[in-house]
VOSEVEX-496730 format. One record per residue (C-alpha): residue number from 1; residue in one letter; x negated, y, z negated. Coordinates in nm, 2 decimals. Layout:
# residues N
NODE num residuo      x      y      z
NODE NUM       A      X      Y      Z
...
END
This chain:
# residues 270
NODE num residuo      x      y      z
NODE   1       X  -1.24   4.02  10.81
NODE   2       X  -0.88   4.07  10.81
NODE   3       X  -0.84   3.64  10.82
NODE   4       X  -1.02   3.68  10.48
NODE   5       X  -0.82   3.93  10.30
NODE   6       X  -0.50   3.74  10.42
NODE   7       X  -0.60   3.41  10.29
NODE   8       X  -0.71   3.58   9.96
NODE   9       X  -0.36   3.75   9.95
NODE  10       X  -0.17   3.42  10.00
NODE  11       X  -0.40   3.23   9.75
NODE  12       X  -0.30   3.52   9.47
NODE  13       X   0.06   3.49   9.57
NODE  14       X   0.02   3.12   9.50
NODE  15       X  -0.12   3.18   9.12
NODE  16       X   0.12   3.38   9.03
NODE  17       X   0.41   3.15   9.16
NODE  18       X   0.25   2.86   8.96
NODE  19       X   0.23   3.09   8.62
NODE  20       X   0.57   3.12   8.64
NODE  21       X   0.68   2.78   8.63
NODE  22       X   0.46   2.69   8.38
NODE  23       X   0.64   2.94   8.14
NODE  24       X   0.98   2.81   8.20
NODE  25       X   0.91   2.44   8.15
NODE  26       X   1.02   2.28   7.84
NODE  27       X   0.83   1.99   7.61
NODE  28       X   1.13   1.75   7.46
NODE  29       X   0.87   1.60   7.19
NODE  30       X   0.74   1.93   7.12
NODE  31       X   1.04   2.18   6.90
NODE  32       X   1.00   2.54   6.93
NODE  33       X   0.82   2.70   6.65
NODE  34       X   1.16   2.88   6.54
NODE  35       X   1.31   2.51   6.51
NODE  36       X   1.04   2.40   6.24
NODE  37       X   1.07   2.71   6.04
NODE  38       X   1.42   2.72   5.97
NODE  39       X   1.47   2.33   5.96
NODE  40       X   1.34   2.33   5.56
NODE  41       X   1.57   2.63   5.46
NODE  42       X   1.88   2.50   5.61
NODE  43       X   1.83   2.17   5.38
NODE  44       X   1.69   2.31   5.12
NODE  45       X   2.05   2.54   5.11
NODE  46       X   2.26   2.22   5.14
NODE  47       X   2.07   2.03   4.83
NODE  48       X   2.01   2.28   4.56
NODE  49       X   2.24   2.31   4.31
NODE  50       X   2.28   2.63   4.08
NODE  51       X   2.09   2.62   3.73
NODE  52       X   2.26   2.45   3.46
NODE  53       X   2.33   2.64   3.14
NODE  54       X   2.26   2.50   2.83
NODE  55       X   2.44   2.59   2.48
NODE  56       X   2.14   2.61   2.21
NODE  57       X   2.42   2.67   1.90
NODE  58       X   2.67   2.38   2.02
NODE  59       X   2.48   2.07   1.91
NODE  60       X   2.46   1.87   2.13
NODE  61       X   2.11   2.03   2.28
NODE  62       X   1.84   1.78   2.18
NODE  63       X   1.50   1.93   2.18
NODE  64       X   1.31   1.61   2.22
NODE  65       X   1.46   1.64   2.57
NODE  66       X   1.15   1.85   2.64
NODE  67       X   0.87   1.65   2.54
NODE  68       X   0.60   1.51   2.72
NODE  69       X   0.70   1.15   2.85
NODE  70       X   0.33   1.09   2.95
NODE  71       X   0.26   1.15   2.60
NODE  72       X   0.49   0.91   2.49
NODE  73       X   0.35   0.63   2.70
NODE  74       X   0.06   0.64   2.55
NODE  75       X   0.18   0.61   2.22
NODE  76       X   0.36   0.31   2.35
NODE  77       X   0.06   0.19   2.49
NODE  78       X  -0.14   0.13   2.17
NODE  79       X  -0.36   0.41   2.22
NODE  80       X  -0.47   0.66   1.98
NODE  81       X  -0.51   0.96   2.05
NODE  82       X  -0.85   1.17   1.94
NODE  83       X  -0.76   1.40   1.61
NODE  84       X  -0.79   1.73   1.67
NODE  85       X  -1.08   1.88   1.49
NODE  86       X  -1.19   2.26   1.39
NODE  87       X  -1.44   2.39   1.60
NODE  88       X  -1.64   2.53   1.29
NODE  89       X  -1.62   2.12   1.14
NODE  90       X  -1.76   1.95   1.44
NODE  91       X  -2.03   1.76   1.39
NODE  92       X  -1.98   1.72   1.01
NODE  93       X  -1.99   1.42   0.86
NODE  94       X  -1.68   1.31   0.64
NODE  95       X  -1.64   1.25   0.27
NODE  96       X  -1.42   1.04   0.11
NODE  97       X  -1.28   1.28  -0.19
NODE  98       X  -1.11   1.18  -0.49
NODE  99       X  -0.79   1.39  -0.64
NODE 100       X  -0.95   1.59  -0.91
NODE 101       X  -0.68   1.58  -1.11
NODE 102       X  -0.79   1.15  -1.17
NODE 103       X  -0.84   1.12  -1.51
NODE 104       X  -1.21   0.96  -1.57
NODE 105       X  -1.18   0.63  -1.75
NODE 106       X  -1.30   0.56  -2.12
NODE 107       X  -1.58   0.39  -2.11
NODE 108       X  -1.58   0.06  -2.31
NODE 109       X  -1.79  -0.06  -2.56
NODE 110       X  -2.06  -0.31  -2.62
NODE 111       X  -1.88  -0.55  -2.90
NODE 112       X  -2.00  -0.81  -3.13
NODE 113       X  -1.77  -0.92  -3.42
NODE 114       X  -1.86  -1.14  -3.73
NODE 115       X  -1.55  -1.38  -3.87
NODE 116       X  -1.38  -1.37  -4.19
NODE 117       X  -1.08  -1.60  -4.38
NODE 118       X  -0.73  -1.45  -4.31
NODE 119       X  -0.38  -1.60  -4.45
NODE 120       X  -0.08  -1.55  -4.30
NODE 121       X   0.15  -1.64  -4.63
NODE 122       X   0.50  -1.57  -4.45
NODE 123       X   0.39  -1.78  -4.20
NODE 124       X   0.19  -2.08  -4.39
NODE 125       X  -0.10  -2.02  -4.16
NODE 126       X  -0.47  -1.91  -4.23
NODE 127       X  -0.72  -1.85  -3.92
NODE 128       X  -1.08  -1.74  -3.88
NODE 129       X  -1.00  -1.36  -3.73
NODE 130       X  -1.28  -1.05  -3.67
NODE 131       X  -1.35  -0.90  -4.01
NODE 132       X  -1.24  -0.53  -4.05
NODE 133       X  -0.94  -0.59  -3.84
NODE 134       X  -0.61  -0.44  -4.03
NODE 135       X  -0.40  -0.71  -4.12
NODE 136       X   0.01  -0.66  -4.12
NODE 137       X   0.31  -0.89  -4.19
NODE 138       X   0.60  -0.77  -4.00
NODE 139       X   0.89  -0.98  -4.19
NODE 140       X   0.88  -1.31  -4.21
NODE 141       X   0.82  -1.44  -3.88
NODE 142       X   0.53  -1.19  -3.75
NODE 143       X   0.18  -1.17  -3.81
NODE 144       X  -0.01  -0.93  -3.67
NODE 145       X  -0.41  -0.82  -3.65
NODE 146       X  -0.53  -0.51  -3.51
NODE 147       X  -0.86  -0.38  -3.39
NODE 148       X  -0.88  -0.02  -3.56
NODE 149       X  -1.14   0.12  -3.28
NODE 150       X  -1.05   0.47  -3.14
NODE 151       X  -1.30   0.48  -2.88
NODE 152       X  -1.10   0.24  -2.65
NODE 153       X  -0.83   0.32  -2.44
NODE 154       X  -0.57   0.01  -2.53
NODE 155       X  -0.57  -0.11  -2.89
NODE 156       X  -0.68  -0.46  -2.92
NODE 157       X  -0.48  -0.69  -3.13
NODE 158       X  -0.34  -1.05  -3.24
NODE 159       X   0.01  -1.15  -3.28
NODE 160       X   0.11  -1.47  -3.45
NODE 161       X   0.51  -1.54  -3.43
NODE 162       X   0.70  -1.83  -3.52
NODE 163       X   1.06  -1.96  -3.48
NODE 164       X   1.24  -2.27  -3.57
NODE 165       X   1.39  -2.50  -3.30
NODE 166       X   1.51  -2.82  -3.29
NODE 167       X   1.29  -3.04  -3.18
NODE 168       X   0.93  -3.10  -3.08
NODE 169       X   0.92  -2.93  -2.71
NODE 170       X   0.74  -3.14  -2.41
NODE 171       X   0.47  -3.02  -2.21
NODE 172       X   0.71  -2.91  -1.91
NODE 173       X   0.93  -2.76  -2.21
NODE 174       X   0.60  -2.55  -2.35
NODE 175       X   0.55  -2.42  -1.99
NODE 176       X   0.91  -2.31  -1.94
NODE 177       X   0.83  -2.12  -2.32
NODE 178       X   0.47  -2.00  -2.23
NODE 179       X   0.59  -1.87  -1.88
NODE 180       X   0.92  -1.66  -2.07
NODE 181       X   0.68  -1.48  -2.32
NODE 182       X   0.43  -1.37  -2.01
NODE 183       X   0.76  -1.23  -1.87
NODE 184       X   0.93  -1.06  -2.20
NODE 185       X   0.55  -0.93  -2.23
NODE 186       X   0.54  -0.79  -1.84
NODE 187       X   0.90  -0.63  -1.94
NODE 188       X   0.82  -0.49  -2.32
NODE 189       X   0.46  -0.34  -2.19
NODE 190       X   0.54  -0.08  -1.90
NODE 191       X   0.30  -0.24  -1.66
NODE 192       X   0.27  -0.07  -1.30
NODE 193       X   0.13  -0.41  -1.22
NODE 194       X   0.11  -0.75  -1.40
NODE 195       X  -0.03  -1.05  -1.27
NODE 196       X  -0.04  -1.44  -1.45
NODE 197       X  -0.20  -1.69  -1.44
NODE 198       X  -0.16  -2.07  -1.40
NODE 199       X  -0.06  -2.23  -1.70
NODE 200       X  -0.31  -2.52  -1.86
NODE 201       X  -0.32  -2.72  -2.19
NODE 202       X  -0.56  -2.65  -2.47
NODE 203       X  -0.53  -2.72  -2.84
NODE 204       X  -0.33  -2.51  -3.08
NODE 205       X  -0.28  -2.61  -3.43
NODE 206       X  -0.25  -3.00  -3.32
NODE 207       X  -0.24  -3.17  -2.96
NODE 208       X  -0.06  -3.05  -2.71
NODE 209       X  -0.05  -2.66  -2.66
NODE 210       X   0.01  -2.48  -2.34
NODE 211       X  -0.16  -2.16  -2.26
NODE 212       X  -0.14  -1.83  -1.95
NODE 213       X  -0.36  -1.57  -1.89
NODE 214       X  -0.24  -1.30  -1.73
NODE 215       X  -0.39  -0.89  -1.63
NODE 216       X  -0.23  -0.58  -1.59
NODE 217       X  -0.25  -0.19  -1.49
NODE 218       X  -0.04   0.01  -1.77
NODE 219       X   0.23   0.28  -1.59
NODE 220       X   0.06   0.54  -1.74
NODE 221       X  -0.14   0.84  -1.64
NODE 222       X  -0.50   0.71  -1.70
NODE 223       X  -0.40   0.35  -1.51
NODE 224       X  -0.55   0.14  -1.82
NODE 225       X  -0.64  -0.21  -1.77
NODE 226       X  -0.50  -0.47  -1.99
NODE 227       X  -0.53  -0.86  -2.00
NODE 228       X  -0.39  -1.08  -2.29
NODE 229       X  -0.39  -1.49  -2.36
NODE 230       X  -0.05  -1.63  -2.53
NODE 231       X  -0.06  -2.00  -2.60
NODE 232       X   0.25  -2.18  -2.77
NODE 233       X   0.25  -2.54  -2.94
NODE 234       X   0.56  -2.67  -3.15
NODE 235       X   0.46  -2.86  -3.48
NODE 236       X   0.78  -2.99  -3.73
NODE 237       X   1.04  -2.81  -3.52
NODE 238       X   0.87  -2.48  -3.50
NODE 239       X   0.74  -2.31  -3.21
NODE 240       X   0.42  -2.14  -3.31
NODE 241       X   0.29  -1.84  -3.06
NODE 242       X  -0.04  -1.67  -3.05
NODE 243       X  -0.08  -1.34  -2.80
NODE 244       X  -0.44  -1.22  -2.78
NODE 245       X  -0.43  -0.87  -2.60
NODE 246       X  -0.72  -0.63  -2.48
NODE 247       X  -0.89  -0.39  -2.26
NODE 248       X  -0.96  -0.55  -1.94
NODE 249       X  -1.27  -0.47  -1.92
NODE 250       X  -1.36  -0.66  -2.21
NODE 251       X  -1.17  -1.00  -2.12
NODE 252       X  -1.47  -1.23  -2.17
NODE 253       X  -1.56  -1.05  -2.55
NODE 254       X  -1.22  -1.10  -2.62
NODE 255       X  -1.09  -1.43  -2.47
NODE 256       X  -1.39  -1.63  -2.47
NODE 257       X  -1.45  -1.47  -2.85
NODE 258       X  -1.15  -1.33  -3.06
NODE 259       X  -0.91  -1.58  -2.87
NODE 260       X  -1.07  -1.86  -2.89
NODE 261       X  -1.21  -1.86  -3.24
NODE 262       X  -0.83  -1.76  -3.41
NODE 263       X  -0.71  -2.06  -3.21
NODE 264       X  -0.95  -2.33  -3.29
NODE 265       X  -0.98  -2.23  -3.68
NODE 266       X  -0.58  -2.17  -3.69
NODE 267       X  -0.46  -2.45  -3.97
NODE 268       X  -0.10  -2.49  -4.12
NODE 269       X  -0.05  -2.43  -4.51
NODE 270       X   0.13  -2.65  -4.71
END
């Protein structure tokens, strides 16, 4: 019995010795747990630097400093990004609104004319024009016809004009002239817009004349349409003009009509 409390004894003893040890041995790949704590704070100390003050009223603060830079990129990008929409619109379905301060056209009439005999004394010419139309000789190189309908928005009318030069002009010579009245016309009229055409030969009082076409949006505040002919011929040394001008809603009444009659009847006095 007493063998057996002794051996227990010295086998205790032996525990407690071997506890001991363990407690004062050290792990070199293993830092204490007070190491790994304050490791962070130490560095973090040495790094940080104090807060940099910034002088809002001295100018040189730019506030796009602040924006988003991953917004930015995708602006760069190409992409769009989704409009923002009311919550109380969703799901509505947009419609294209006019301003409604747009003035609404005048709508154009339905035109047929009839032909009578008009003389152009100051200018030794007589044409076949649109009877009712109000004749006028504006001194002794002008004639001009007017359309007296109020119900259209641009006055239709005919100019005749003449001027002495010194020679019979050439085709290319005619197409340098035709092309200079489309121009003093674009200038004179107050166009927003003005567009002409080609240039092409027809027949004007003999063989030989050179015509343009041309359309146009007056700068006004209704935006009225406007299209014209001018054609221009020289017989004896003087340059003879036409200018046919309308609503542009009406060009083929008008140019294919009015125009074309006054040029194929137009005949010179002796």
């Amino acid at each position: 019995m007493k063998k057996r409390i002794l051996c227990l004894v010295l086998i205790l003893c032996a525990a407690l010795a071997l506890t001991a040890c363990q407690q004062q041995e050290t792990y070199p790949n293993q830092p204490r747990q007070e190491t790994v704590q304050q490791a962070p704070v130490q560095q973090q100390a040495a790094t940080e630097a104090p807060a940099q003050q910034i002088d809002f009223n001295s100018g040189a603060y730019n506030p796009a400093s602040e924006e988003d830079a991953v917004a930015e990129q995708v602006y760069d990008s190409g992409i769009t990004p989704a409009p923002t929409m009311r919550s109380d619109y969703a799901g509505a379905t947009p419609v294209k609104i006019d301003p409604v301060d747009k003035p609404t056209p005048t709508p154009l009439p339905t035109l047929t004319f009839s032909y009578a005999n008009y003389t152009a004394a100051n200018l030794r010419l007589t044409f076949e024009g649109p009877a009712g139309w109000l004749p006028a000789e504006n001194g002794a190189d002008t004639f001009t016809l007017s359309y007296p309908n109020q119900s259209m928005d641009y006055e239709a009318k005919a100019v005749l004009h003449t001027v002495s030069v010194g020679k019979n002009y050439t085709q290319k010579e005619l197409i340098k002239e035709v092309k200079a009245q489309a121009d003093s016309v674009r200038s004179a009229g107050g166009f927003r817009s003005f567009e002409p055409s080609g240039t092409a030969a027809r027949f004007f009082i003999d063989e030989g004349g050179v015509y343009i076409a041309y359309k146009g949006t007056l700068n006004d505040e209704n935006e009225t349409g406007v299209a014209g002919r001018i054609i221009v011929n020289t017989v004896n040394k003087v340059l003879y003009i036409l200018h046919v001008s309308y609503p542009r809603g009406l060009a083929d009444t008008f140019a294919d009509g009015v125009y074309n009659k006054i040029r194929h009847s137009m005949k010179l006095v002796n």
